[in-house]
N, C-alpha and C positions, 0 to 999 in steps of 0.2 A: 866287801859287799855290805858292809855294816853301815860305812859311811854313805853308801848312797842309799840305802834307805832311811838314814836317816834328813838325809838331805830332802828326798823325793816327803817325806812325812812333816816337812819345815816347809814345803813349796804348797805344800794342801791346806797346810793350817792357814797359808799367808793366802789363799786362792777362799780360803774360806770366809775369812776375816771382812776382806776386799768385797767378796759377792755380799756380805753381811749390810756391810757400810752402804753399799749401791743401792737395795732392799730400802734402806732405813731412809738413806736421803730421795728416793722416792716417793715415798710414803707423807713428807714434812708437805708439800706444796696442797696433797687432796684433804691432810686434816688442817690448813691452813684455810681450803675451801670450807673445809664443813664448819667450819668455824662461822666463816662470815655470814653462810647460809642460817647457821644455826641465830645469830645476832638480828638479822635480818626477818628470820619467821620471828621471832620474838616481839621486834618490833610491830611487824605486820598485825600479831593478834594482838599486841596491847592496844595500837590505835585502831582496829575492828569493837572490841571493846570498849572503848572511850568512845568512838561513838555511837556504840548502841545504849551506853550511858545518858547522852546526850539525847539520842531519838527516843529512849524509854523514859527519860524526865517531860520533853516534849508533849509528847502523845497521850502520857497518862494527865498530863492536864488537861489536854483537849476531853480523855476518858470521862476523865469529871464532870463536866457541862451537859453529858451524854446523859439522855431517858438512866435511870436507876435499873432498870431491867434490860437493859442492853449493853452495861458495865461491864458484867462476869466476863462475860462471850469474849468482847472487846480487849478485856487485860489478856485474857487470855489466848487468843488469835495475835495478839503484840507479844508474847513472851516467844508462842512460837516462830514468830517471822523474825526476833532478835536471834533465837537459838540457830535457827537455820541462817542465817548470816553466818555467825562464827563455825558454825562445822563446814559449812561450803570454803572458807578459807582454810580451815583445819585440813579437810581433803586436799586441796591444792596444794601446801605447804607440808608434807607428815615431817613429822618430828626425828623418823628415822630414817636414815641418809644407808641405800647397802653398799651402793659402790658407785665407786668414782661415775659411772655410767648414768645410775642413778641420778646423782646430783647435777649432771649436767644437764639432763631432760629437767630437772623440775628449774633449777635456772634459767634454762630456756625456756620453759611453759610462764615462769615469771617476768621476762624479760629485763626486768630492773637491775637484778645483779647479775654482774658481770665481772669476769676473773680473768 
């Protein structure tokens, strides 16, 4: 009896190992996605940024030529409508990915990348 238990206790460790490995190489393809998503928002808010760079170099010359008392208001109505740029892509895009499920709706809401 000794030897089949010990047999039955070599057949669980090899059952366990096996379910282990299957676990693990499942797992390689969704952080292969979050990966690219994660590459991907990155890029998104760097050129969101560049160009609100661009349209805050823009604008604030036009600011200039603007009445002196209509300045303030004016930078400041432009800072806001640049901020609200990047958080309405920040929403679209979050930075935390929970599950596989997850990521495939904001992929799909983005339509661009695709896996």
């Amino acid at each position: 009896s000794g030897l089949g238990q010990l047999v039955a206790k070599i057949d669980q460790l090899l059952k366990e190992t096996r379910d282990a490995k299957q676990k693990a190489a499942g797992k390689k393809p969704y952080g292969a996605a979050k990966k690219q998503y994660r590459a991907y928002r990155n890029k998104m808010v760097a050129a969101v940024k560049a160009q609100n760079k661009d349209i805050k170099k823009r604008e604030l010359s036009r600011i200039r030529r603007m009445p002196s008392e209509n300045r303030a208001k004016a930078r400041a109505e432009l800072k806001e409508r640049l901020k609200a740029r990047l958080k309405s892509l920040i929403e679209k895009l979050p930075s935390k990915v929970d599950s596989p499920t997850h990521l495939q709706t904001l992929m799909s809401r983005s339509r661009v990348l695709k896996v």
